[in-house]
VMD Tcl script that draws the C-alpha trace (Angstrom):
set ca {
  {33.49 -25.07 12.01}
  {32.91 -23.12 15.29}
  {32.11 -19.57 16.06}
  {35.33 -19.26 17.60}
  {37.01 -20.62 14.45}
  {35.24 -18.62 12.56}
  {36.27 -15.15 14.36}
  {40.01 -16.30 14.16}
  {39.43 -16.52 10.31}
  {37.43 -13.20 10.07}
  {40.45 -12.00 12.36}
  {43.31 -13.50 9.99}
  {41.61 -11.52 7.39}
  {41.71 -8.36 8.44}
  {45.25 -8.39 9.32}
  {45.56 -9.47 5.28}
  {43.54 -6.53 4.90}
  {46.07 -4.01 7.05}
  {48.69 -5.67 5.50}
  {47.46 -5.22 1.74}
  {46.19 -1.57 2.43}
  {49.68 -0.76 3.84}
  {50.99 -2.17 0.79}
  {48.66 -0.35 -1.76}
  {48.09 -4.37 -2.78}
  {44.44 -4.26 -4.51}
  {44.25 -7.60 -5.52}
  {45.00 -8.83 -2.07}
  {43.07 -6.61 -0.39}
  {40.09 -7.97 -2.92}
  {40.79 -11.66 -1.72}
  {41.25 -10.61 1.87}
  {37.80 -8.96 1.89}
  {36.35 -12.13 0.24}
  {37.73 -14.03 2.96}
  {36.29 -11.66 5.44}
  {33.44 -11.43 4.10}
  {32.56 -15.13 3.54}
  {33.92 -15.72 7.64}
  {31.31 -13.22 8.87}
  {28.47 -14.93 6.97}
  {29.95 -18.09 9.00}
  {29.78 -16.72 12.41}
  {26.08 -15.31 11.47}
  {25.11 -18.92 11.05}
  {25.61 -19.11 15.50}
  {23.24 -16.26 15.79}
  {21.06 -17.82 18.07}
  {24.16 -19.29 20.60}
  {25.14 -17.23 23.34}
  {28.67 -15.91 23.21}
  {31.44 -17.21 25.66}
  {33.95 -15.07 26.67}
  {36.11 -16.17 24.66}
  {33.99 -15.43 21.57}
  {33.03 -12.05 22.91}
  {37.07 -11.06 23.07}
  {37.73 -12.60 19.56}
  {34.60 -10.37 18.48}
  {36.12 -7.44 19.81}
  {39.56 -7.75 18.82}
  {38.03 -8.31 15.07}
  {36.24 -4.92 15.53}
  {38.82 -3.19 16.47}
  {40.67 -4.31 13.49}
  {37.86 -3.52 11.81}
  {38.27 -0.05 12.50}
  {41.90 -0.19 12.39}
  {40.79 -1.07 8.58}
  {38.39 1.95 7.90}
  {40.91 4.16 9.16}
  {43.57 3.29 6.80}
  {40.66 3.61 4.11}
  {39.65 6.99 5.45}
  {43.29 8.16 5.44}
  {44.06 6.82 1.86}
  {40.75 9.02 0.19}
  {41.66 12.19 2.29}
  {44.98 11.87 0.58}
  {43.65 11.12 -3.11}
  {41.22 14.24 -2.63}
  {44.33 16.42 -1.31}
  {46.16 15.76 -4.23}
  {43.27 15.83 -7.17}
  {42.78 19.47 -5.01}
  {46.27 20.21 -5.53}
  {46.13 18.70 -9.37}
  {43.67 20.67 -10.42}
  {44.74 23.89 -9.08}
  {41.86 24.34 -5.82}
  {43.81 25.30 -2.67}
  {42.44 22.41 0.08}
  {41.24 24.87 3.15}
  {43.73 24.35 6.11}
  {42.44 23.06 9.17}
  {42.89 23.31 13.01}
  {41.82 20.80 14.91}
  {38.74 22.78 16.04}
  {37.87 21.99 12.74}
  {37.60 25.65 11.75}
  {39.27 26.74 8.18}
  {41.94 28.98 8.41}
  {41.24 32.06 6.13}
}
mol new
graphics top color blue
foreach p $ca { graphics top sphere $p radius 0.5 }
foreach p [lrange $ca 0 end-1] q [lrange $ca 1 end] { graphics top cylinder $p $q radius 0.2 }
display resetview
């Protein structure tokens, strides 16, 4: 295996990842990031080769799906915590995007 085939697996995984997120899928999401995982551990093994440019694009588009990732994450726990707030009676502050509560 290659670095390069490496990112495209790391890559195929986190577009399982969107796809299971998106589809509230935790058992798929579990095996995605267990593929994920185990790809990144195979591109660390090229540590010492220098990227192409290839490899540095493939590294970049997996980061940005990375974050693509932590934002769907991020968005899901807001929502949980809005609606234990709303569950258990606390009024969530209001916010504008100054980021100042609205009294």
């Amino acid at each position: 295996m290659t670095r390069r085939d490496a990112l495209i697996g790391v890559i195929e995984s986190l577009h399982a990842e969107i796809a299971a997120l998106k589809a509230n899928d935790v058992a798929a999401l579990e095996a995605a990031t267990r593929t994920k995982l185990a790809g990144i551990d195979a591109v660390a093994l090229f540590d010492g080769e220098a990227p192409s440019p290839e490899v540095k694009e493939l590294a970049a588009e997996a980061h940005r799906l990375n974050e693509t990732c932590r934002i769907y994450v991020n968005l899901m726990a807001a929502n949980v915590r809005r609606r234990l707030q709303l569950l258990s009676g606390e009024m969530a502050p209001a916010y504008r995007p100054g980021g100042y509560a609205i009294a």
